[in-house]
Chimera marker file (.cmm) of the C-alpha trace (Angstrom):
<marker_set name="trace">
<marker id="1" x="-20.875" y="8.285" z="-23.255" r="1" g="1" b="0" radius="0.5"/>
<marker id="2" x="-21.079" y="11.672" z="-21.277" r="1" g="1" b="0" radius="0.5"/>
<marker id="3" x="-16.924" y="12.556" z="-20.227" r="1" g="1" b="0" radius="0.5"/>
<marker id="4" x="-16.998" y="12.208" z="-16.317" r="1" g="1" b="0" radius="0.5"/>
<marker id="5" x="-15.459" y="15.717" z="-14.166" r="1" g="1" b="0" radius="0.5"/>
<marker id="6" x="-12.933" y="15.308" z="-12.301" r="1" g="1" b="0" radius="0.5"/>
<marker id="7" x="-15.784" y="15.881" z="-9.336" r="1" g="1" b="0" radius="0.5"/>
<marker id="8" x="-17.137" y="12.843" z="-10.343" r="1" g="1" b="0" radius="0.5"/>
<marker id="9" x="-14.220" y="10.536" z="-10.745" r="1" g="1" b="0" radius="0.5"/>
<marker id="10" x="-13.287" y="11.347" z="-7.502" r="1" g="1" b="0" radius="0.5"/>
<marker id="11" x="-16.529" y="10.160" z="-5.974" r="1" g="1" b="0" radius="0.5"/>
<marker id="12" x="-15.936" y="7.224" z="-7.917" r="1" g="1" b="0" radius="0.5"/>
<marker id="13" x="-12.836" y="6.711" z="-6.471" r="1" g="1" b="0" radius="0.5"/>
<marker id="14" x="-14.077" y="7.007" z="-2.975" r="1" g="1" b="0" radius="0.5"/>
<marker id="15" x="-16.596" y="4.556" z="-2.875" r="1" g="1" b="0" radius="0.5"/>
<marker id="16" x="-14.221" y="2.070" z="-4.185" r="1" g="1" b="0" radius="0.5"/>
<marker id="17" x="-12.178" y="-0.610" z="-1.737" r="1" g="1" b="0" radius="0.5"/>
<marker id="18" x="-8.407" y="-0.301" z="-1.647" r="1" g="1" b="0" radius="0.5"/>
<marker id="19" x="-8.417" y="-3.770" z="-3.387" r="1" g="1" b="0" radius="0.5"/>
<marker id="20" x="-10.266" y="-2.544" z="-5.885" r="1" g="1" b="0" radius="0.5"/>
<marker id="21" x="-8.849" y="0.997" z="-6.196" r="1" g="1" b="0" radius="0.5"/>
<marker id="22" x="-5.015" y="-0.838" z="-6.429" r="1" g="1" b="0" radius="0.5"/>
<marker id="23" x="-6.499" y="-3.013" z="-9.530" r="1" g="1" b="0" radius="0.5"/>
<marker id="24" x="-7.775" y="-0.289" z="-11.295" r="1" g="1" b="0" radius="0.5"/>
<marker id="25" x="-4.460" y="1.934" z="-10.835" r="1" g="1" b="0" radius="0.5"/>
<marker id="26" x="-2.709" y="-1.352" z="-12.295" r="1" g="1" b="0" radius="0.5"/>
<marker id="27" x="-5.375" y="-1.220" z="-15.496" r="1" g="1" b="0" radius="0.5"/>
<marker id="28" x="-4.421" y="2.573" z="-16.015" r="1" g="1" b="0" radius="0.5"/>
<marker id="29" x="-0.760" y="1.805" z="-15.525" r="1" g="1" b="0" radius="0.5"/>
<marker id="30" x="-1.002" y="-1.161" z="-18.218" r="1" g="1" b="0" radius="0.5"/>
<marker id="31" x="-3.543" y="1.164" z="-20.681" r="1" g="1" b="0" radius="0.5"/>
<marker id="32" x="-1.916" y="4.602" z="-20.620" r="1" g="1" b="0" radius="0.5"/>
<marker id="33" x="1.861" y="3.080" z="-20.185" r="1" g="1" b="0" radius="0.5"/>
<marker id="34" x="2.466" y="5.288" z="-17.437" r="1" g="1" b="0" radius="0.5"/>
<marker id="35" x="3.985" y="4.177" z="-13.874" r="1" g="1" b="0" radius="0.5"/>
<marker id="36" x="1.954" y="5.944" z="-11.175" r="1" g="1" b="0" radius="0.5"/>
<marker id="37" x="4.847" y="5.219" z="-8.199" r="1" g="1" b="0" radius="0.5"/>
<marker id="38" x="7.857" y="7.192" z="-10.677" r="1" g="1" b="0" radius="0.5"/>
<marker id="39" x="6.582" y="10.993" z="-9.375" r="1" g="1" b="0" radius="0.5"/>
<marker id="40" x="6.689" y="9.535" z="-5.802" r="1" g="1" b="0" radius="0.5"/>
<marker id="41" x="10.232" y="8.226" z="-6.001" r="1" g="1" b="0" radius="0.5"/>
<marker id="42" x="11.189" y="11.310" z="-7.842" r="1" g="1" b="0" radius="0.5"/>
<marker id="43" x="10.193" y="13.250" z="-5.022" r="1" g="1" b="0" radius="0.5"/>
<marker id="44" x="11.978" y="11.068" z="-2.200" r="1" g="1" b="0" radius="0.5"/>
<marker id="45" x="14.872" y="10.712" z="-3.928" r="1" g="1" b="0" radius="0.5"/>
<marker id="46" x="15.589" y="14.728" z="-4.253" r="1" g="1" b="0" radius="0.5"/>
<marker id="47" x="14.567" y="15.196" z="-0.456" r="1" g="1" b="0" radius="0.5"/>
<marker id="48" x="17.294" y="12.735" z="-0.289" r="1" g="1" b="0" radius="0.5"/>
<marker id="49" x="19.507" y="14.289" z="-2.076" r="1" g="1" b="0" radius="0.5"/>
<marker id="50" x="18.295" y="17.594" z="-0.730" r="1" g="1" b="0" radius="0.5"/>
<marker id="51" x="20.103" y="17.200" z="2.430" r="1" g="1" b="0" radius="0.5"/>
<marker id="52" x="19.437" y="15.481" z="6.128" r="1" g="1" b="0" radius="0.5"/>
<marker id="53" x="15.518" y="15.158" z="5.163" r="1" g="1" b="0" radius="0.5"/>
<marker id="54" x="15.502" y="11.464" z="6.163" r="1" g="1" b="0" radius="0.5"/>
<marker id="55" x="17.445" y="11.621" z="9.427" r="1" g="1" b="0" radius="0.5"/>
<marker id="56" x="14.014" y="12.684" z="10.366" r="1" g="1" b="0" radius="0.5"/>
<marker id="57" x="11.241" y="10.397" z="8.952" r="1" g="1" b="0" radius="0.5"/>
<marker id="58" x="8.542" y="10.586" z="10.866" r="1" g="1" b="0" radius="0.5"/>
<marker id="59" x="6.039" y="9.034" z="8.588" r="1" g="1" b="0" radius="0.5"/>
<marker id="60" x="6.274" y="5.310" z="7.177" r="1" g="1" b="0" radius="0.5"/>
<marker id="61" x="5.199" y="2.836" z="4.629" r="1" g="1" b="0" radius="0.5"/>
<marker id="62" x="4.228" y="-0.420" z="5.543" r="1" g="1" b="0" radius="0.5"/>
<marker id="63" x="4.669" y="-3.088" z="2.291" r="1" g="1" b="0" radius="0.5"/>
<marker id="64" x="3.716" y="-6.458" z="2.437" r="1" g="1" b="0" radius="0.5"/>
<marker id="65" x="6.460" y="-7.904" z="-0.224" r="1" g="1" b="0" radius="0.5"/>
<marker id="66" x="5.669" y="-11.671" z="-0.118" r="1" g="1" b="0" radius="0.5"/>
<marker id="67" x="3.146" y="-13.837" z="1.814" r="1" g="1" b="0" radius="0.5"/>
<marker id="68" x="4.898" y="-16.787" z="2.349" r="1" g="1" b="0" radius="0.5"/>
<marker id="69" x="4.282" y="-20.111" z="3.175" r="1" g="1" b="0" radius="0.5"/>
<marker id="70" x="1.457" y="-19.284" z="6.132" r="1" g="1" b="0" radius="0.5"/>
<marker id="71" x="-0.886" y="-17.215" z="3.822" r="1" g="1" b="0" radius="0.5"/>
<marker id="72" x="-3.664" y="-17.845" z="6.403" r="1" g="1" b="0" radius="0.5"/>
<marker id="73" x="-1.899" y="-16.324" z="9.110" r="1" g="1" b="0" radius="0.5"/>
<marker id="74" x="-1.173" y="-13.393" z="6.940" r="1" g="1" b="0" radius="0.5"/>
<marker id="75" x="-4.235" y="-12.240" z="6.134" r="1" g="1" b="0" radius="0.5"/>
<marker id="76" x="-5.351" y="-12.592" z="9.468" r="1" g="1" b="0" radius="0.5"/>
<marker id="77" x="-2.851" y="-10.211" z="10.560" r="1" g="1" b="0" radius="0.5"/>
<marker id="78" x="-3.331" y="-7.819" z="7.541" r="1" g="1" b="0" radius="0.5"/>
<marker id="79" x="-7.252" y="-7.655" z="9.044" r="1" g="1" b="0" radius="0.5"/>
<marker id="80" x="-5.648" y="-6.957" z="12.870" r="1" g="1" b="0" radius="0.5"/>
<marker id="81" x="-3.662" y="-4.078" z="10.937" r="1" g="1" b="0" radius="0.5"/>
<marker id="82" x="-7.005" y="-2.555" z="8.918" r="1" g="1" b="0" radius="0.5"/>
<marker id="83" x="-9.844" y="-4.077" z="10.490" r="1" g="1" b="0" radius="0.5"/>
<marker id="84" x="-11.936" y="-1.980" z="7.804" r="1" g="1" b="0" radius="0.5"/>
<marker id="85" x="-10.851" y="-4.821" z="5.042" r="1" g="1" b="0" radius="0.5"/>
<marker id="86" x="-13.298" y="-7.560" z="4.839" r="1" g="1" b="0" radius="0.5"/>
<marker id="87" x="-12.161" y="-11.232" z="4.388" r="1" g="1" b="0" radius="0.5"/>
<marker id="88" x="-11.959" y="-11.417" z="0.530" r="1" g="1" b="0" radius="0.5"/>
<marker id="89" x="-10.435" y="-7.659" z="0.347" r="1" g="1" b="0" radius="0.5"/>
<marker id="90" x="-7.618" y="-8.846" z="2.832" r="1" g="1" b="0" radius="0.5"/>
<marker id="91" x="-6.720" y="-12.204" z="0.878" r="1" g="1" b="0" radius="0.5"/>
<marker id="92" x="-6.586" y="-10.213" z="-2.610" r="1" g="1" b="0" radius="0.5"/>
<marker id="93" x="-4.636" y="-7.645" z="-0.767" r="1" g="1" b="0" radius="0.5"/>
<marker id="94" x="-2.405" y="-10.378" z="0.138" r="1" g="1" b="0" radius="0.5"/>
<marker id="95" x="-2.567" y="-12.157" z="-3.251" r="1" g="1" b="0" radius="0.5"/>
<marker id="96" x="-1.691" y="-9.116" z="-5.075" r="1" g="1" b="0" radius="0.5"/>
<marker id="97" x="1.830" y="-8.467" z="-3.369" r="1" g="1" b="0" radius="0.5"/>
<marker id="98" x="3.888" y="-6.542" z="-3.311" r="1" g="1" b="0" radius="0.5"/>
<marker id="99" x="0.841" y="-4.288" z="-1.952" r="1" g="1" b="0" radius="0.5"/>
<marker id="100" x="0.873" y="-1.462" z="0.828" r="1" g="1" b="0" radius="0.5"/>
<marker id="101" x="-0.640" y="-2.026" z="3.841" r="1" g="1" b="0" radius="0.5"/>
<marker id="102" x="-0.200" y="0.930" z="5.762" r="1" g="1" b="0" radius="0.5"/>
<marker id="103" x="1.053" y="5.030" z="4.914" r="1" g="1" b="0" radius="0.5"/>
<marker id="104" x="2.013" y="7.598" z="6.855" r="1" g="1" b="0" radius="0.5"/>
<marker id="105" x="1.990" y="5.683" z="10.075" r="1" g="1" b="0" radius="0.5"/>
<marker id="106" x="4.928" y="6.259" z="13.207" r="1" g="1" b="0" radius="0.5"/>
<marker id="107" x="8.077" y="4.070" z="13.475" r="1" g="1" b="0" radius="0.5"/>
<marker id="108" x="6.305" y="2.524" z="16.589" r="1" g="1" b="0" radius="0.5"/>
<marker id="109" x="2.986" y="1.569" z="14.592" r="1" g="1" b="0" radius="0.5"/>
<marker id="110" x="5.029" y="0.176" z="11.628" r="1" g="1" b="0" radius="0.5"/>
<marker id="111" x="7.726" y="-1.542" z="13.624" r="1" g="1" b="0" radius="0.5"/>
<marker id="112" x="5.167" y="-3.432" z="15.210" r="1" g="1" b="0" radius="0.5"/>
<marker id="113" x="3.257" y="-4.110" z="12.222" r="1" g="1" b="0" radius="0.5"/>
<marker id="114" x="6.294" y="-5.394" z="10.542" r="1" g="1" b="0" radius="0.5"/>
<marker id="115" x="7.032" y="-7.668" z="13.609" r="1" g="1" b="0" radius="0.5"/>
<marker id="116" x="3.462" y="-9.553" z="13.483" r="1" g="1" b="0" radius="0.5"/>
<marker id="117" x="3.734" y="-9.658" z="9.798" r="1" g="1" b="0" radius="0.5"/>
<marker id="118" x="7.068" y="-11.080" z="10.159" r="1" g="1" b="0" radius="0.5"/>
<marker id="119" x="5.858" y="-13.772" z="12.786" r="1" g="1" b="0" radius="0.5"/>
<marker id="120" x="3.135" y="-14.482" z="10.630" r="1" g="1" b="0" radius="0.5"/>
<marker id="121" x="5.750" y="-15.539" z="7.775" r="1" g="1" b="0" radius="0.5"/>
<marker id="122" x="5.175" y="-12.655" z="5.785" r="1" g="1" b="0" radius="0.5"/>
<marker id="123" x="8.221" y="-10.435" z="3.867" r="1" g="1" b="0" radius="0.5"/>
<marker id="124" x="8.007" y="-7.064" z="4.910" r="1" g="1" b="0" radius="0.5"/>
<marker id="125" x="9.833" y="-3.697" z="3.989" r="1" g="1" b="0" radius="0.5"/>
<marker id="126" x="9.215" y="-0.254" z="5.403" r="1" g="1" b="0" radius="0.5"/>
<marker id="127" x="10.447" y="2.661" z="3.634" r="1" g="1" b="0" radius="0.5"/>
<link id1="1" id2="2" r="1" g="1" b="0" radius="0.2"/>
<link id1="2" id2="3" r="1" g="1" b="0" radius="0.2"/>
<link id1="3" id2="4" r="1" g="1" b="0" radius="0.2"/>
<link id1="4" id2="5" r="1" g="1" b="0" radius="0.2"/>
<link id1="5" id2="6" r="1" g="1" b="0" radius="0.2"/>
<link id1="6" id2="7" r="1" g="1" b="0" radius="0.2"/>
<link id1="7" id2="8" r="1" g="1" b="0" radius="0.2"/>
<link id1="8" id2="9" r="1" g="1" b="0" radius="0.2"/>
<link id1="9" id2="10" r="1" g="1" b="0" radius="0.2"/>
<link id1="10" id2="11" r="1" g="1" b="0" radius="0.2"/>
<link id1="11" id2="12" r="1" g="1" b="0" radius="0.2"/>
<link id1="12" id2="13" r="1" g="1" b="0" radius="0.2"/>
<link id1="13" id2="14" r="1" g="1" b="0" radius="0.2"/>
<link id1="14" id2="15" r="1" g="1" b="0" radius="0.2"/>
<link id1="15" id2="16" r="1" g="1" b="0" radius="0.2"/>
<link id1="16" id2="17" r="1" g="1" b="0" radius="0.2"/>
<link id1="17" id2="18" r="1" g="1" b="0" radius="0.2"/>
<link id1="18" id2="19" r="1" g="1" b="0" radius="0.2"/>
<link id1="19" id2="20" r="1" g="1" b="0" radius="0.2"/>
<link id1="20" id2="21" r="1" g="1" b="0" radius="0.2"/>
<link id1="21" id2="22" r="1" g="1" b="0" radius="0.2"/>
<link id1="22" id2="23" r="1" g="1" b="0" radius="0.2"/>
<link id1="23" id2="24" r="1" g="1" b="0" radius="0.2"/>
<link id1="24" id2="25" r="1" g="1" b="0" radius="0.2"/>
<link id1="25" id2="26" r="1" g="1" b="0" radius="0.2"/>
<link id1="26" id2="27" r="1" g="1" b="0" radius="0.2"/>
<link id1="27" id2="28" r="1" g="1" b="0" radius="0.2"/>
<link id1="28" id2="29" r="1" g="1" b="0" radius="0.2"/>
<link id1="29" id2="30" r="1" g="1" b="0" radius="0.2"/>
<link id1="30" id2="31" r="1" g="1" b="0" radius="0.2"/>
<link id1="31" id2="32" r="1" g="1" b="0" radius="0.2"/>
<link id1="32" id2="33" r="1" g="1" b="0" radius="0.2"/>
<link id1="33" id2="34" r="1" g="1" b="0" radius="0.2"/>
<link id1="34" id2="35" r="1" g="1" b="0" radius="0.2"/>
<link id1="35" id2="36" r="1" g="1" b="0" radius="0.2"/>
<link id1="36" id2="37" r="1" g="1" b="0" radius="0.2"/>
<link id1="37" id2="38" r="1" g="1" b="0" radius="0.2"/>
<link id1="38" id2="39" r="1" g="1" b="0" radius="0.2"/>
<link id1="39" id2="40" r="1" g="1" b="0" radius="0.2"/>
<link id1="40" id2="41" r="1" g="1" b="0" radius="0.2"/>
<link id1="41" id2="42" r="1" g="1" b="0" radius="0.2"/>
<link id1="42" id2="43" r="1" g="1" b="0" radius="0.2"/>
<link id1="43" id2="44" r="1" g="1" b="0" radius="0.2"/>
<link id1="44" id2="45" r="1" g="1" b="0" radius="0.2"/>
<link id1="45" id2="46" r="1" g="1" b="0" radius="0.2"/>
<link id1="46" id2="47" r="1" g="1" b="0" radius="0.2"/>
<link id1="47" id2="48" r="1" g="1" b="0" radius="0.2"/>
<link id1="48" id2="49" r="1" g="1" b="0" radius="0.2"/>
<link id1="49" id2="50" r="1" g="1" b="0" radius="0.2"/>
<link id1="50" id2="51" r="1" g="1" b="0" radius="0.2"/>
<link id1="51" id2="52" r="1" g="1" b="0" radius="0.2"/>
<link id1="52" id2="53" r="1" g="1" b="0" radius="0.2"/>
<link id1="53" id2="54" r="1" g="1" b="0" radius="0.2"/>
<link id1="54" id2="55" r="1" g="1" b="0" radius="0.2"/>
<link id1="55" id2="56" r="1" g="1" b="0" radius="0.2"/>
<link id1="56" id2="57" r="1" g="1" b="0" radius="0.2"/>
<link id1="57" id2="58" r="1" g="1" b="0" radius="0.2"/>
<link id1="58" id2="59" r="1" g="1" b="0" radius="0.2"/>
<link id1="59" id2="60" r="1" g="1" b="0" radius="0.2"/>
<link id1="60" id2="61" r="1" g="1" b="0" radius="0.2"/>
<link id1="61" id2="62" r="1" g="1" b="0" radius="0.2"/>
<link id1="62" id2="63" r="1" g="1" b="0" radius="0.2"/>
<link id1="63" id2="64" r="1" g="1" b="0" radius="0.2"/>
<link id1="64" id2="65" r="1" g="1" b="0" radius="0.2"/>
<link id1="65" id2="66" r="1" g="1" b="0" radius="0.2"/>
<link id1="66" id2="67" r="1" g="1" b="0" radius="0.2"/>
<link id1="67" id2="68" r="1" g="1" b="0" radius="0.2"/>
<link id1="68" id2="69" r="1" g="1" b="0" radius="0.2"/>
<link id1="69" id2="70" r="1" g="1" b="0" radius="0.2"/>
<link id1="70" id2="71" r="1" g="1" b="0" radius="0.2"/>
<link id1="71" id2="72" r="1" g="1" b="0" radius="0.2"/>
<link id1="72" id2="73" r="1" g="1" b="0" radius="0.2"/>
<link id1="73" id2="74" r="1" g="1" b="0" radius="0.2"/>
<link id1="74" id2="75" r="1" g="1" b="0" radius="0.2"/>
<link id1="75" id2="76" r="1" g="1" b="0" radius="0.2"/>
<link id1="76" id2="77" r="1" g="1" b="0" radius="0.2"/>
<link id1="77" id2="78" r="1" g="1" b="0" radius="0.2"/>
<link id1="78" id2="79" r="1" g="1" b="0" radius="0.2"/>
<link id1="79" id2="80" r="1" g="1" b="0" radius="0.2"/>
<link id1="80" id2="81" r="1" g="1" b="0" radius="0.2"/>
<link id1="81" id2="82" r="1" g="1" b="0" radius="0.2"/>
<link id1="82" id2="83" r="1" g="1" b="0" radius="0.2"/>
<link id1="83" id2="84" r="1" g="1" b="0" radius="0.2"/>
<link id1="84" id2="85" r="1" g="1" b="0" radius="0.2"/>
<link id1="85" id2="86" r="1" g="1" b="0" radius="0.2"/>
<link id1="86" id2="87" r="1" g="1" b="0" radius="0.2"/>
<link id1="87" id2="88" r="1" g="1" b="0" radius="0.2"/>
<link id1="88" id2="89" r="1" g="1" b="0" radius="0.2"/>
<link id1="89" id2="90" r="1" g="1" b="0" radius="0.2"/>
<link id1="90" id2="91" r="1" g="1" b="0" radius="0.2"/>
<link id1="91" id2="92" r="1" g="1" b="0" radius="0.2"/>
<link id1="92" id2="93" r="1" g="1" b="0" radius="0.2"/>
<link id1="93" id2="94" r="1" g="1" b="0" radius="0.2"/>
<link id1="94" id2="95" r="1" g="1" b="0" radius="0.2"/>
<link id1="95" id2="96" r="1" g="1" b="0" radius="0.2"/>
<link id1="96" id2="97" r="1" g="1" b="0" radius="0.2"/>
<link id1="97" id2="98" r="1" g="1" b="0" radius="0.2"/>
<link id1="98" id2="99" r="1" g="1" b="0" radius="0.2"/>
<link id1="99" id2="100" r="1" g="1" b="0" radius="0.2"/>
<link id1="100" id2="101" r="1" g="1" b="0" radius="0.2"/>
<link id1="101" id2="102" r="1" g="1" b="0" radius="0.2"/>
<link id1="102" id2="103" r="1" g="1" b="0" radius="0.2"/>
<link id1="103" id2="104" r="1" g="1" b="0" radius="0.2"/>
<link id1="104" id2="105" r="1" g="1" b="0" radius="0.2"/>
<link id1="105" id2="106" r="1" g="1" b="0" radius="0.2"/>
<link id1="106" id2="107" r="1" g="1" b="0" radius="0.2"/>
<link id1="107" id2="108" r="1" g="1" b="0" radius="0.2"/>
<link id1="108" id2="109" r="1" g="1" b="0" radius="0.2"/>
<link id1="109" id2="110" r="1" g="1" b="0" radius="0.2"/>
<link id1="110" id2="111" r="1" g="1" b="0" radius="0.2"/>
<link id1="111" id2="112" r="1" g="1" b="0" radius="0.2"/>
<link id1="112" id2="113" r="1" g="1" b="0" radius="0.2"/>
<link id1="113" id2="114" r="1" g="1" b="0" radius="0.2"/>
<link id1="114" id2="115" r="1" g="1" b="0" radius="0.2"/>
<link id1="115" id2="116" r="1" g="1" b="0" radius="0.2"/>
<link id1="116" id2="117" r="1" g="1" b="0" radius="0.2"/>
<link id1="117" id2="118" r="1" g="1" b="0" radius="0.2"/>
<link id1="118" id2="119" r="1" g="1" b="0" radius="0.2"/>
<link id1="119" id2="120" r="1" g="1" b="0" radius="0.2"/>
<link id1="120" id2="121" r="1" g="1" b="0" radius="0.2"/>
<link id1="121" id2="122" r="1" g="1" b="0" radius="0.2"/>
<link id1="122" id2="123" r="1" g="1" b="0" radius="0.2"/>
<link id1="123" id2="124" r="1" g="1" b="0" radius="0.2"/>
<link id1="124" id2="125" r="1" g="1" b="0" radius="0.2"/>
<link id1="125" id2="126" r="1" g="1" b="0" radius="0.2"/>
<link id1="126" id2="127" r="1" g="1" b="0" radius="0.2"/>
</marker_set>
């Protein structure tokens, strides 16, 4: 088998659903016993440490923890929040919490995505 550029992967990687993207981080994760999330809290935790950096967050993270007992409801509210997610990419995003739903949104956009979560009977955290 030819070896892929990095060119290529990447166009791979773009034509690929979130759903589908998340799974295949999980298979590298598993194969290469590496955790792809340790650079990123790395980084946050020294910008913590770093000084008054998260007085002023202006950019959350919007994670779907648990889908409770109305699992309907949720996914029906994890469409609202990314109506580019079909049916069946929103219930496996759902079925494969704890997943992110939204980055780098405002306070406003994931306090209110939190709240319909919530109402749907969802556990939420934003970080």
């Amino acid at each position: 088998m030819a070896k892929l550029s990095q060119a290529d992967l990447m166009t791979q990687f773009k034509e690929m659903s979130l759903v589908e993207l998340s799974e295949f981080v999980k298979a590298f994760e598993t194969e290469f016993d590496v955790t792809a999330a340790a650079p990123v809290a790395a980084a946050g935790g020294a910008a913590a440490a770093g000084g008054g950096a998260s007085d002023a967050q202006d950019e959350f993270t919007v994670i779907l923890e648990e889908a409770g007992a109305q699992k309907i409801a949720v996914i029906k509210e994890v469409r609202n929040l990314n109506s580019a997610l079909g049916l069946k990419e929103a219930k496996d995003l759902v079925d494969a919490t704890p997943a992110t739903l939204l980055e780098k949104v405002n306070k406003e956009t994931a306090d209110k995505a939190k709240a319909a979560l919530e109402a749907a009977g969802a556990k939420v955290t934003v970080k």
